[in-house]
C-alpha positions as a Markdown table, in Angstrom:
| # | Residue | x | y | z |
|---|---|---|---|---|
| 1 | Unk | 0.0 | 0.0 | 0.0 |
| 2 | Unk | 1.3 | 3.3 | -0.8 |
| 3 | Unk | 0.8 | 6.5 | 1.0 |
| 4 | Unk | 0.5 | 10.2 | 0.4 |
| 5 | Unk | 2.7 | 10.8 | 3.5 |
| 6 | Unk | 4.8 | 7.8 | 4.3 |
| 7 | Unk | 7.5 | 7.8 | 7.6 |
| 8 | Unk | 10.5 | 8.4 | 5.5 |
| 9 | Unk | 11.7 | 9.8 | 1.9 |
| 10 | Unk | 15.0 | 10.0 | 0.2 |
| 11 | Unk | 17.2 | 13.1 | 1.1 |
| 12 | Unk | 20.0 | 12.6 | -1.7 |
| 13 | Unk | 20.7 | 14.4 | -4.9 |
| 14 | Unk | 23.2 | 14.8 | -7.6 |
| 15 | Unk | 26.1 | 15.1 | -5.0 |
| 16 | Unk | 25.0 | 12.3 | -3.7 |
| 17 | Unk | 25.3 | 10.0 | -6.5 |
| 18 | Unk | 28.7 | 11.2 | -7.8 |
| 19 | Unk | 30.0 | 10.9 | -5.0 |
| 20 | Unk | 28.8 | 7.3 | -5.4 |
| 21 | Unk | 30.7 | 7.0 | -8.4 |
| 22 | Unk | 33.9 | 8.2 | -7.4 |
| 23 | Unk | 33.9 | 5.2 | -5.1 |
| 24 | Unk | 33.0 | 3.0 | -7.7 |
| 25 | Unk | 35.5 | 4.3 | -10.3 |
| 26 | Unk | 38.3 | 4.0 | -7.4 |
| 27 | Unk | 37.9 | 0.0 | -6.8 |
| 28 | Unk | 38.2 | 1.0 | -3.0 |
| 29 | Unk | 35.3 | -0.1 | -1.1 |
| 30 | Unk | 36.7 | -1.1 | 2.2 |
| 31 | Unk | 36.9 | 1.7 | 5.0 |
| 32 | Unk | 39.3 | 4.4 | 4.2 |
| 33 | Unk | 39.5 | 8.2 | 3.4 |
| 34 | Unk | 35.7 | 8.9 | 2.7 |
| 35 | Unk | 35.0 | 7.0 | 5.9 |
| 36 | Unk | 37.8 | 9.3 | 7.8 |
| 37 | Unk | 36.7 | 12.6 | 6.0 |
| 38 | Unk | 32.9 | 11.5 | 7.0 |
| 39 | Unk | 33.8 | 11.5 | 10.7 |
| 40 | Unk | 36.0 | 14.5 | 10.7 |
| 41 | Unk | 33.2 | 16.7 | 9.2 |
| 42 | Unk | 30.4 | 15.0 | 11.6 |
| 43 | Unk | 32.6 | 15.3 | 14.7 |
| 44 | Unk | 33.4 | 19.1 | 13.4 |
| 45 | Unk | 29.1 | 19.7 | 13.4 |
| 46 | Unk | 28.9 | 17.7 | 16.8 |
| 47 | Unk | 31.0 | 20.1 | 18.6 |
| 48 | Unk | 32.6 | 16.9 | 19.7 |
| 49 | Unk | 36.6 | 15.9 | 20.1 |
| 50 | Unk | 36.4 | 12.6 | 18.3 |
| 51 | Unk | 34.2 | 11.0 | 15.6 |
| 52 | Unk | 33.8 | 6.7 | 14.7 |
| 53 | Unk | 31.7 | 5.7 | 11.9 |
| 54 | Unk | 30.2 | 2.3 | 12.8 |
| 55 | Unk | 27.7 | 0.4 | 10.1 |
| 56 | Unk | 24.5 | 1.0 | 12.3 |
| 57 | Unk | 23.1 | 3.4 | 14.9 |
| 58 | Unk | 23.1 | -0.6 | 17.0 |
| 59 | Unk | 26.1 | -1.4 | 16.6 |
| 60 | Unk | 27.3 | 1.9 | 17.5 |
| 61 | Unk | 25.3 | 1.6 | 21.0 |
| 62 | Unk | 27.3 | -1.8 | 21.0 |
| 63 | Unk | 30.8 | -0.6 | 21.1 |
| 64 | Unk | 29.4 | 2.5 | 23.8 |
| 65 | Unk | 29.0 | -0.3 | 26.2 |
| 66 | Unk | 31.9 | -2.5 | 25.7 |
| 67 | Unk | 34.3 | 0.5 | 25.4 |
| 68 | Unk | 33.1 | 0.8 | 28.8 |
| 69 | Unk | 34.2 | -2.5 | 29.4 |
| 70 | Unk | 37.9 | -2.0 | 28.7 |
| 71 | Unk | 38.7 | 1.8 | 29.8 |
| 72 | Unk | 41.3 | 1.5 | 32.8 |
| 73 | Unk | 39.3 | 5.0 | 33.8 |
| 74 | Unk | 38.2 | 3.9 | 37.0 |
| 75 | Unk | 35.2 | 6.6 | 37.0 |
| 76 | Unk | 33.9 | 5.3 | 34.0 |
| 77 | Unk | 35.1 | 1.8 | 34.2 |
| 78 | Unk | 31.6 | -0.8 | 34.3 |
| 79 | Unk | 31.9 | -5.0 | 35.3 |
| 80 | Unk | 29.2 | -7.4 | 35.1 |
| 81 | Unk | 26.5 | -7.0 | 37.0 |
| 82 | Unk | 26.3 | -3.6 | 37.4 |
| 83 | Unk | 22.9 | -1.6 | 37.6 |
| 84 | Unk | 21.8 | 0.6 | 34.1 |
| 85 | Unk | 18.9 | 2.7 | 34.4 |
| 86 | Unk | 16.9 | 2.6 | 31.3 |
| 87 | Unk | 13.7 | 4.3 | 30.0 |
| 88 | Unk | 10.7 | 1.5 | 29.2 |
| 89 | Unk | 10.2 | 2.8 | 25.4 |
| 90 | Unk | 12.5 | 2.7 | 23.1 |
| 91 | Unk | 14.2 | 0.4 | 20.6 |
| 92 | Unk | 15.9 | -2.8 | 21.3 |
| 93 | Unk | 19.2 | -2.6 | 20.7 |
| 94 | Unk | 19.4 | 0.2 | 23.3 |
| 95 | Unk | 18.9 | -2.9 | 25.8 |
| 96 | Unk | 20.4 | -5.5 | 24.2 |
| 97 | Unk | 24.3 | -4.7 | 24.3 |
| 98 | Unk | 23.6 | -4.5 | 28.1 |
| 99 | Unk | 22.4 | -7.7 | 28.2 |
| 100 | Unk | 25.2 | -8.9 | 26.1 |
| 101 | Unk | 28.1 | -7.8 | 28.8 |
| 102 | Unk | 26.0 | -8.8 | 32.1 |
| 103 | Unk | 24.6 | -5.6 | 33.0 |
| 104 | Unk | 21.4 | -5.3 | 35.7 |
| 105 | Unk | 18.8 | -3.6 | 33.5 |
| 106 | Unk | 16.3 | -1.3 | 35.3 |
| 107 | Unk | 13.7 | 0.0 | 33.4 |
| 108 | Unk | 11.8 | 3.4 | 34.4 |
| 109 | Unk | 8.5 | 5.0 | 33.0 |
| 110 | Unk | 8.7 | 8.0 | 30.6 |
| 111 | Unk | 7.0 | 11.3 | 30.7 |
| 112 | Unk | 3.0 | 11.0 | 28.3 |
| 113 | Unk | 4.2 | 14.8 | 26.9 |
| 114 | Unk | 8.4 | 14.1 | 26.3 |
| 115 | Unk | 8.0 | 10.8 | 26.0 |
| 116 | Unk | 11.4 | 10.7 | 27.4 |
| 117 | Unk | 11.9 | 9.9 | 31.2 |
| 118 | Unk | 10.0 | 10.5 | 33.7 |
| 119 | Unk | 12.4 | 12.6 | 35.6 |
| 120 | Unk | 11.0 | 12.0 | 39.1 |
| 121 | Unk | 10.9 | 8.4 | 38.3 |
| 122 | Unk | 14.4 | 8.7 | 37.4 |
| 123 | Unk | 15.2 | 10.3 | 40.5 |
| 124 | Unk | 13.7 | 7.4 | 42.9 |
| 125 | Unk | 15.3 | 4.9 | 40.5 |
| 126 | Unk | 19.0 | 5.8 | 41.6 |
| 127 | Unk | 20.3 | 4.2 | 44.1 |
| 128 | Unk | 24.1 | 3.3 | 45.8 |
| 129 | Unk | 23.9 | 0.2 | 43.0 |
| 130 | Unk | 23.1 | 2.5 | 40.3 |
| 131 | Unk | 26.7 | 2.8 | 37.8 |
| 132 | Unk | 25.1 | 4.1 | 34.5 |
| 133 | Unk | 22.3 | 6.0 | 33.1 |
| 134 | Unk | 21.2 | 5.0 | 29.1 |
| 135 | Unk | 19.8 | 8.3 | 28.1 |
| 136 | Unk | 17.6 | 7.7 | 25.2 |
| 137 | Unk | 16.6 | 11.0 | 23.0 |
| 138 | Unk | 12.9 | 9.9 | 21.5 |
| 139 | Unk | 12.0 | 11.4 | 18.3 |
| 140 | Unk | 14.4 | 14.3 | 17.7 |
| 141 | Unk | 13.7 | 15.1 | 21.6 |
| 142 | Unk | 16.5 | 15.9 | 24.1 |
| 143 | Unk | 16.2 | 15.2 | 27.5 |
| 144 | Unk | 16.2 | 17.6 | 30.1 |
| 145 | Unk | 20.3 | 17.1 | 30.9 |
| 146 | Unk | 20.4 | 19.8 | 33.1 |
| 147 | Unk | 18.0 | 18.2 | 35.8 |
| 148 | Unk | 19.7 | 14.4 | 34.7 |
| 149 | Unk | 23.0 | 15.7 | 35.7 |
| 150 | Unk | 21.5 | 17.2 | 38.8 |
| 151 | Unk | 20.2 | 13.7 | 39.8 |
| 152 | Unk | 23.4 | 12.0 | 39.3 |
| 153 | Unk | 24.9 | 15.2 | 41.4 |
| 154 | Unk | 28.8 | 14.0 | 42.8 |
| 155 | Unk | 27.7 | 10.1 | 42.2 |
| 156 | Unk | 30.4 | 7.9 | 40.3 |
| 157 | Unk | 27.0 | 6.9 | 37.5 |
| 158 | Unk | 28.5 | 7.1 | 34.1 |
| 159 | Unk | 26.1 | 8.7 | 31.6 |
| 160 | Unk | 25.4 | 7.7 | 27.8 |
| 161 | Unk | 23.0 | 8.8 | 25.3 |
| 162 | Unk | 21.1 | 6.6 | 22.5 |
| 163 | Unk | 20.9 | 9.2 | 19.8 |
| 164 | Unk | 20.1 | 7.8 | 16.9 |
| 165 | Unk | 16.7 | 9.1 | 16.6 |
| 166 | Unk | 17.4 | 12.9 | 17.7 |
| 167 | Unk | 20.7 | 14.1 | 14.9 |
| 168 | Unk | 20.9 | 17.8 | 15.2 |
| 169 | Unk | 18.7 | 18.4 | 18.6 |
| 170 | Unk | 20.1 | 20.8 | 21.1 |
| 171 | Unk | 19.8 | 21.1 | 24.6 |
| 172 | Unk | 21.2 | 24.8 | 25.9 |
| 173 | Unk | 22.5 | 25.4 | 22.8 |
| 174 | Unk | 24.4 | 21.8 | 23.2 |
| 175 | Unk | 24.3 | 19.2 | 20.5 |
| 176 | Unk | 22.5 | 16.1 | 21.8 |
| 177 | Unk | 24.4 | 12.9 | 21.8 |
| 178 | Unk | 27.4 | 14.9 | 23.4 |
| 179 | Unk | 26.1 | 15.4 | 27.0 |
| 180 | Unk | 27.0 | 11.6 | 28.1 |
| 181 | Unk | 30.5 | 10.7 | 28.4 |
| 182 | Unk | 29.5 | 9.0 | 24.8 |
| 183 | Unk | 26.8 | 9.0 | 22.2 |
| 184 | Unk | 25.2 | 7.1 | 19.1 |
| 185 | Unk | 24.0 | 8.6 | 16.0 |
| 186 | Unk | 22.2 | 6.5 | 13.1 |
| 187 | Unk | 22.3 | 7.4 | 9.5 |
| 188 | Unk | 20.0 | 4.6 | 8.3 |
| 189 | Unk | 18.0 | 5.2 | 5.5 |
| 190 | Unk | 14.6 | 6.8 | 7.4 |
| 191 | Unk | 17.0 | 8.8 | 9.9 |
| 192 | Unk | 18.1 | 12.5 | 9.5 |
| 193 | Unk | 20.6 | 12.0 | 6.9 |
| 194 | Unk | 21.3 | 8.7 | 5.0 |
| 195 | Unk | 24.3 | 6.3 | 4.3 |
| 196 | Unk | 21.6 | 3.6 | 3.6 |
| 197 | Unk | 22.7 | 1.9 | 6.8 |
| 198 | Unk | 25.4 | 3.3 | 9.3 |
| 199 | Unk | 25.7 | 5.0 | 12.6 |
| 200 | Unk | 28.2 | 7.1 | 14.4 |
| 201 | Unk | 29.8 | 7.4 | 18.0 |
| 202 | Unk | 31.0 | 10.6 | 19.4 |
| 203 | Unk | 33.2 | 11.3 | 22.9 |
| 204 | Unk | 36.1 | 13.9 | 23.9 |
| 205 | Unk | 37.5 | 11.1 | 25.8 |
| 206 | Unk | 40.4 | 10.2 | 24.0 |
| 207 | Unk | 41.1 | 6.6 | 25.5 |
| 208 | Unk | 37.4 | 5.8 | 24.8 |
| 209 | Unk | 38.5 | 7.0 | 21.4 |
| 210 | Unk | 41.3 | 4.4 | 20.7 |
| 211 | Unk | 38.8 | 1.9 | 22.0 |
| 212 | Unk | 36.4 | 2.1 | 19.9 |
| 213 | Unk | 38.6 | 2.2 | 16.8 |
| 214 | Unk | 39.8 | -1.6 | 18.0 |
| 215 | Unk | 36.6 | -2.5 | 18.8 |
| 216 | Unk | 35.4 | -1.7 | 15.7 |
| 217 | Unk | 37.6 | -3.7 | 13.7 |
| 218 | Unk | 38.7 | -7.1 | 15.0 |
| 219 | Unk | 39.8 | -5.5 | 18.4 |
| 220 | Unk | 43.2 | -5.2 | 16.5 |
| 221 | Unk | 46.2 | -2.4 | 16.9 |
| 222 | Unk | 46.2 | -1.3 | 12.5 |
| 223 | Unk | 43.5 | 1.0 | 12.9 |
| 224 | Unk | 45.6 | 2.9 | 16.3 |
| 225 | Unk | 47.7 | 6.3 | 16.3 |
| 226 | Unk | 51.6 | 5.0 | 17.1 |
| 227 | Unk | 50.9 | 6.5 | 20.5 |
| 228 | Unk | 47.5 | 5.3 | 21.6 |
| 229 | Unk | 45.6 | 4.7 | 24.9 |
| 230 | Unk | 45.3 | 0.7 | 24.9 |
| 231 | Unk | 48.3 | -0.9 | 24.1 |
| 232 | Unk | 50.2 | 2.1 | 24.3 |
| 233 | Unk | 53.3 | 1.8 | 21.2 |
| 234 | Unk | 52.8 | 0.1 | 18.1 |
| 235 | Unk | 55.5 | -1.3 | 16.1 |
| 236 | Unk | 57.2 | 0.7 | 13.0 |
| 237 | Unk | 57.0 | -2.3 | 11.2 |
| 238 | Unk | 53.2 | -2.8 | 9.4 |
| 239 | Unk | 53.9 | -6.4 | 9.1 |
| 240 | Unk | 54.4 | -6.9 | 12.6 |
| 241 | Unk | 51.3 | -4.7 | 13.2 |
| 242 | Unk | 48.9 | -6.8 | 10.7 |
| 243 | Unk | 47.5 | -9.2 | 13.4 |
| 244 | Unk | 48.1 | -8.2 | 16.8 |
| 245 | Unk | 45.0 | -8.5 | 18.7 |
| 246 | Unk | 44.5 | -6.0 | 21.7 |
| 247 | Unk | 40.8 | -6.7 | 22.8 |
| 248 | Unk | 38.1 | -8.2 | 22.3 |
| 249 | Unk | 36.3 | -6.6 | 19.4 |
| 250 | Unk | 33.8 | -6.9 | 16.5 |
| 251 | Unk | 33.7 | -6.5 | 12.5 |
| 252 | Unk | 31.5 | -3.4 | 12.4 |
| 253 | Unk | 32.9 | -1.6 | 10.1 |
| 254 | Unk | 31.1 | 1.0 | 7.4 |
| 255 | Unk | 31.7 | 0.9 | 4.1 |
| 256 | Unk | 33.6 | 4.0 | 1.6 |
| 257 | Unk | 30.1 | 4.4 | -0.2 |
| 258 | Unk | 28.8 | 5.4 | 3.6 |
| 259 | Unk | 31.6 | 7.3 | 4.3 |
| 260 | Unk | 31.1 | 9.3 | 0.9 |
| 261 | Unk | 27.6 | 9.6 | 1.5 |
| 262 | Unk | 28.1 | 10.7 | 5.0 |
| 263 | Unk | 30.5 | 13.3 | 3.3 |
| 264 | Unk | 27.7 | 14.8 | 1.6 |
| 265 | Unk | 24.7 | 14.5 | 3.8 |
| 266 | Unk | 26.3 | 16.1 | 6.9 |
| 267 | Unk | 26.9 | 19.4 | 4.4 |
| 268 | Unk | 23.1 | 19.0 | 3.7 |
| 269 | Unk | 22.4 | 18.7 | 7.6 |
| 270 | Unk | 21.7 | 22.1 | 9.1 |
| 271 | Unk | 19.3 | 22.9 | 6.1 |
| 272 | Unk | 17.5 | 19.1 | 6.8 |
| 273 | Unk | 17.2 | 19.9 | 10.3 |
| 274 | Unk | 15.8 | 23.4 | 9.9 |
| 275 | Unk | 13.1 | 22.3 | 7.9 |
| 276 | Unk | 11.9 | 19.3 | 10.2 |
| 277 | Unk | 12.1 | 22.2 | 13.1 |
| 278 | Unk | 9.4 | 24.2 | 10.2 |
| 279 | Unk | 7.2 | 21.1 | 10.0 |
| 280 | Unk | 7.7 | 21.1 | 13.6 |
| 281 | Unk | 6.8 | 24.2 | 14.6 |
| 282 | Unk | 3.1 | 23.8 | 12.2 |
| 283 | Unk | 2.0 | 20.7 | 14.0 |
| 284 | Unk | 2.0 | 22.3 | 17.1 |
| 285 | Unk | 0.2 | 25.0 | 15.4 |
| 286 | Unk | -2.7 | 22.2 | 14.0 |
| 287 | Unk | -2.5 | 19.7 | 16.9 |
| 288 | Unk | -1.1 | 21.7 | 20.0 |
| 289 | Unk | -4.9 | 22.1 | 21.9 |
| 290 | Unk | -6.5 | 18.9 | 20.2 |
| 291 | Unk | -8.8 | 17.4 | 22.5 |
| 292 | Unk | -8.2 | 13.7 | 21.7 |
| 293 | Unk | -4.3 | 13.5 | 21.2 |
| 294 | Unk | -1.7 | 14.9 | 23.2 |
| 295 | Unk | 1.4 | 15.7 | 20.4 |
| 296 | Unk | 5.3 | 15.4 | 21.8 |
| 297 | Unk | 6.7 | 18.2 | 24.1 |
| 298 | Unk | 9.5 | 19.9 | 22.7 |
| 299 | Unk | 12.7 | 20.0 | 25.5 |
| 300 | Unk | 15.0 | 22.4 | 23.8 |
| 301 | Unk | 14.9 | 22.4 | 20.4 |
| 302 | Unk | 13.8 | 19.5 | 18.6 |
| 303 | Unk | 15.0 | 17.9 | 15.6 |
| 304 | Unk | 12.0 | 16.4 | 15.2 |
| 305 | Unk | 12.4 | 12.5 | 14.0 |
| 306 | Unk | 8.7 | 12.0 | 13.4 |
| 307 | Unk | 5.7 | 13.5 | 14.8 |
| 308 | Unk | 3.8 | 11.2 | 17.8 |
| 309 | Unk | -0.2 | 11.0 | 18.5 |
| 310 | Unk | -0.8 | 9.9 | 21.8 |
| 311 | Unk | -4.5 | 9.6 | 22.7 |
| 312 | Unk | -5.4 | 11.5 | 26.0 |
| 313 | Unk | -6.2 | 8.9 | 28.7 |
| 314 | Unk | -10.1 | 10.5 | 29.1 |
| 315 | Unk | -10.1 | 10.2 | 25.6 |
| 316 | Unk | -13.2 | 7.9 | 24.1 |
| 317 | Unk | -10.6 | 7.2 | 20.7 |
| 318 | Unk | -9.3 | 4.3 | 19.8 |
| 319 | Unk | -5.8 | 3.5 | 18.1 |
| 320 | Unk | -7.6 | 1.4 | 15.9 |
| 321 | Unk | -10.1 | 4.2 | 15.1 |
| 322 | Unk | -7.2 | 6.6 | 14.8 |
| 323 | Unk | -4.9 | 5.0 | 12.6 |
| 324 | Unk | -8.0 | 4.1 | 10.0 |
| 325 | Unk | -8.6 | 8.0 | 9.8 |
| 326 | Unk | -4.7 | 8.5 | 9.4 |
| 327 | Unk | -5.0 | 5.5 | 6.7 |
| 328 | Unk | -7.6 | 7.1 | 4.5 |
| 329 | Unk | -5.9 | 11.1 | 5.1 |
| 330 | Unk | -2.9 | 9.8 | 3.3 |
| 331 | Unk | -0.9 | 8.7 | 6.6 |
| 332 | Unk | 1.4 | 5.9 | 6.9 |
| 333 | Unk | 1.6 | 5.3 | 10.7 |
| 334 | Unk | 3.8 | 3.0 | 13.2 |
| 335 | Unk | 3.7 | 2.5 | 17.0 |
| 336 | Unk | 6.4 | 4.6 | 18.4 |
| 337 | Unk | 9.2 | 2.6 | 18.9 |
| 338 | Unk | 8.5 | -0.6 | 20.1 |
| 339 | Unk | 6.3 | 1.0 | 23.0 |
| 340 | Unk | 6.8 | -0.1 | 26.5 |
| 341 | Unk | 9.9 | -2.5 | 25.6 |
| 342 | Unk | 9.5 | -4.5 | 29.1 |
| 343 | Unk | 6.2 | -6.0 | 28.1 |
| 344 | Unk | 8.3 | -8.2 | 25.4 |
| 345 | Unk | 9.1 | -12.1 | 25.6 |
| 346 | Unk | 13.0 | -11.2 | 25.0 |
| 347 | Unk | 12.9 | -9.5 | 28.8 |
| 348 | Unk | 13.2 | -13.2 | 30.2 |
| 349 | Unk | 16.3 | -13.7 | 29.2 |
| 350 | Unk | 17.3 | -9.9 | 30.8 |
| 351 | Unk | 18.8 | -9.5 | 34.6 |
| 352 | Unk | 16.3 | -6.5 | 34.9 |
| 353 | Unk | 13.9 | -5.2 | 37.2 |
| 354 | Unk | 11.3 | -2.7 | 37.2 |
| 355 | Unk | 11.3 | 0.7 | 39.1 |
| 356 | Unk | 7.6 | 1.6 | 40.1 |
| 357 | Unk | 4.7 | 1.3 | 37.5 |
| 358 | Unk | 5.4 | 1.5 | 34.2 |
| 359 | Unk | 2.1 | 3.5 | 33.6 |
| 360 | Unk | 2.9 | 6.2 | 30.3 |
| 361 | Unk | 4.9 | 3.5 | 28.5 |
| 362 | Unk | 1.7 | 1.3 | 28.6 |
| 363 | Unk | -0.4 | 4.1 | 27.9 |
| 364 | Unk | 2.3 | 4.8 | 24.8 |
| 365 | Unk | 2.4 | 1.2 | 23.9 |
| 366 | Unk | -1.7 | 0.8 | 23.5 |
| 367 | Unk | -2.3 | 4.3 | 22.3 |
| 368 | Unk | 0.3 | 5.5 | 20.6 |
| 369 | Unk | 1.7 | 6.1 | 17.0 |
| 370 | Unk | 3.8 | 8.4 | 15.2 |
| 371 | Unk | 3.3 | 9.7 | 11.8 |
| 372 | Unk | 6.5 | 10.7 | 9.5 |
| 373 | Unk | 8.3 | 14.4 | 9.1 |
| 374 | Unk | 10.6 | 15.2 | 6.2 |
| 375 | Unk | 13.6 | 17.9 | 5.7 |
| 376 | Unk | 11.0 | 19.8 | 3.1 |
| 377 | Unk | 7.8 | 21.7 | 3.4 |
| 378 | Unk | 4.6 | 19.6 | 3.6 |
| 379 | Unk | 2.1 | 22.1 | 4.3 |
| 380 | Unk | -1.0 | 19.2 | 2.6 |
| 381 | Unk | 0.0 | 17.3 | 5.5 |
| 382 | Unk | -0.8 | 19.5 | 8.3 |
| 383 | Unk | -4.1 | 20.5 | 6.1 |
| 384 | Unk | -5.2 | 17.1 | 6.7 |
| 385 | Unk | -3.7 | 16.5 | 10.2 |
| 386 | Unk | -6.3 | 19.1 | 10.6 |
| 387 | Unk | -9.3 | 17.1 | 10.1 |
| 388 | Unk | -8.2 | 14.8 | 12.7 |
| 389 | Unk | -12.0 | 15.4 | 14.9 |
């Protein structure tokens, strides 16, 4: 079925494709200079020390968590079993890499309006146990970082951010993604800008740094500076250097026709993202005072992912009635996210626990969608958004 407003459209164009073909016409696919160029110019809009280019926004939450693994930082430094607060809705490879190295998952309700945490909720969550906070950006929306670094006040919680959904959101003027010690970024195909897949990591930590760049291929020493933060000296001699394995790592590697796509997107990026903030700004113009739906609260300035439709709880509207008018207005419509994520069979194979009542992220997961937004004016959209009675 094809729809007048689907969730995502292309955001290439000529440069795009050339770009493409220079890649092509070179014979070098593997990660090299377009990959390095990419990250340069992405860490450069960031605001943010260092740059890696991963192949996905998951795999990029991946190497967050084991680089955590293997810093000798003792501040940041985490072990198996150690407590990581998440928020109950979002997508599941937040969660999984914490399951994959041992960690205690605790999951805590998110705000109806945000639909980011509940930041009283957060608050009781913490305890002595607590050693990490996932911070996860829903929808182009920051969190409220100011009153999340209050909470973790002089505690020794490292924080991280999930931001593959919020590219080019600030908070305070800052760049979301760069308030935890690391973030992710995805540049998948229905994201902010496209590589068709791939994802980013940023951080100023400059040990984390050299982590990630073994982690990211093989857990080998090639990809390090001479001088580098985890095994310290390399060898002058590149054969001695071919296979020396330092840690335990993974082949996530992107690709050169990502890293020249990535080249060209991020030049495209402050225009993409000032559009979405347009589209923004005219559905809370349409839907702000509906009296059935309750549209996402902006927390600094959004970079708006997608646009959510949450049914009030006194509301006597159904999804089911909901999405059928969206259907025949033009809309293609998904839940957001994967709604409250603890209500899934996976969770049994979790060490987790709940904090409270997971009451919004029900209400999310039973009455909740999200329709798409798109870096160019769609003012039909909102025209029919209008109807919505």
């Amino acid at each position: 079925m094809s729809f007048k407003f689907p969730l995502a459209t292309a955001s290439w164009d000529k440069e795009e494709i050339d770009a493409m073909q220079r890649v092509i016409a070179s014979g070098k696919f593997t990660m090299g200079a377009n990959v390095k160029s990419f990250e340069n110019d992405f860490a450069a809009f960031a605001g943010s020390k260092h740059s890696v280019m991963v192949n996905s926004g998951s795999s990029a939450n991946l190497l967050i968590v084991a680089a955590l693994f293997y810093t000798k930082n003792p501040e940041l430094k985490l072990k198996r079993g150690d407590e990581v607060i998440v928020p109950a809705v979002s997508w599941s490879t937040t969660y999984y890499p914490l399951y994959q190295y041992g960690l205690k998952i605790k999951f805590v309700d998110i705000d109806l309006h945000t639909l980011n945490y509940d930041l009283d909720q957060l608050e009781g969550a913490v305890t002595d146990k607590t050693r990490a906070i996932m911070a996860v950006n829903l929808l182009g929306n920051p969190n409220d970082f100011a009153r999340i670094q209050q909470i973790i006040g002089k505690r020794r919680i490292v924080l991280i951010e999930d931001n593959c959904e919020s590219m080019g959101a600030t908070y305070q003027g800052k760049q979301a993604g760069t308030f935890g010690v690391m973030g992710s970024f995805s540049s998948f195909f229905s994201h902010h800008i496209s590589t068709m897949e791939g994802g980013l990591i940023v951080t100023d930590d400059e040990e984390l740094y050299h982590i990630l760049l073994s982690l990211r291929a093989h857990g080998w020493t090639r990809n390090l500076p001479k001088h580098n933060l985890v095994c310290g000296e390399k060898s002058d001699d590149p054969f001695e250097e071919s296979w020396r394995f330092v840690l335990p790592g993974y082949n996530v590697r992107p690709l050169e026709l990502e890293g020249a796509l990535g080249v060209e997107q991020v030049k495209r990026l402050p225009k993409l993202i000032e559009e979405r903030r347009k589209n923004g700004q005219l559905l809370q113009a349409t839907l702000e005072n509906h009296p059935d739906i309750i549209i996402q609260r902006e927390i600094g300035k959004s970079s708006w992912f997608g646009f959510s439709l949450v049914i009030r709880p006194d509301s006597k509207l159904t999804r089911h009635e909901l999405v059928a008018k969206l259907n025949v207005l033009g809309f293609e419509c998904r839940p957001i996210v994967a709604g409250n994520f603890a209500k899934n069979e996976v969770v049994k194979y979790f060490d987790s626990e709940v904090h409270g009542a997971l009451k919004n992220a029900d209400h999310i997961d039973q009455n909740g969608l999200f329709v798409g937004n798109h870096h160019f004016p769609m003012p039909e959209a909102f025209a029919e958004l209008g109807k919505l009675a």
